[in-house]
C-alpha positions in Angstrom: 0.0 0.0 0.0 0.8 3.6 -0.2 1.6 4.0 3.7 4.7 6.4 3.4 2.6 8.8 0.7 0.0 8.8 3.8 2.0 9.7 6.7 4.2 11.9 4.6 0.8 13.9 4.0 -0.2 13.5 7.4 3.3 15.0 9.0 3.5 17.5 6.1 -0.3 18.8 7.0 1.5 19.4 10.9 4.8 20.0 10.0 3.8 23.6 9.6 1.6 24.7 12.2 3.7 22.7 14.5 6.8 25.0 13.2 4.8 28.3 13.4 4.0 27.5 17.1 7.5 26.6 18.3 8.8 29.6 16.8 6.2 32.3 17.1 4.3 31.6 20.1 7.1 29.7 22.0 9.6 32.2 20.6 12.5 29.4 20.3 13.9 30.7 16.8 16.2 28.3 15.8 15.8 25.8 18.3 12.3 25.7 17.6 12.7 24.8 13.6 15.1 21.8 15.1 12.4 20.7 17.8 9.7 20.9 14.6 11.9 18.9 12.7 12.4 16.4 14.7 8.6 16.1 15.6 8.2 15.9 12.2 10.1 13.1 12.1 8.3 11.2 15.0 4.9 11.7 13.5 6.0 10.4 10.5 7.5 7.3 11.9 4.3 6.7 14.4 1.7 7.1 11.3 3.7 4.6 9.6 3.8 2.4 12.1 0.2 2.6 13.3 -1.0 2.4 9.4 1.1 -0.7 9.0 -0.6 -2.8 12.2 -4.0 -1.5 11.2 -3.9 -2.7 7.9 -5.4 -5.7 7.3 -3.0 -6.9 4.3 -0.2 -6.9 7.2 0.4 -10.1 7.0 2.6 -10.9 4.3 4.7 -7.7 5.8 7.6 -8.3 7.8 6.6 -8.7 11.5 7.4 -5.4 13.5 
């Protein structure tokens, strides 16, 4: 299936609002694109993750 086109959708929809809070409201500057980035990452790996158990074709995956 198309899991990473999903997750990379669904981090890319928070990747941004995420980013403007760290750095606006927060006012972290740089430290805040880094803490985005990285919670981009997390988000991305989690939706994988969660898509992949959920699915019902699973099986002929690699066990995680």
């Amino acid at each position: 299936m198309k899991y990473a086109l999903y997750a990379n959708l669904i981090s890319l929809v928070l990747h941004y609002p995420i980013t403007y809070y760290f750095i606006v409201h927060l006012d972290l500057a740089l430290n805040g694109i880094a803490y985005a980035g990285t919670l981009n990452m997390l988000i991305r790996t989690v939706a994988i993750y969660v898509m992949i158990k959920l699915s019902k074709q699973n099986e002929c995956l690699v066990s995680l």
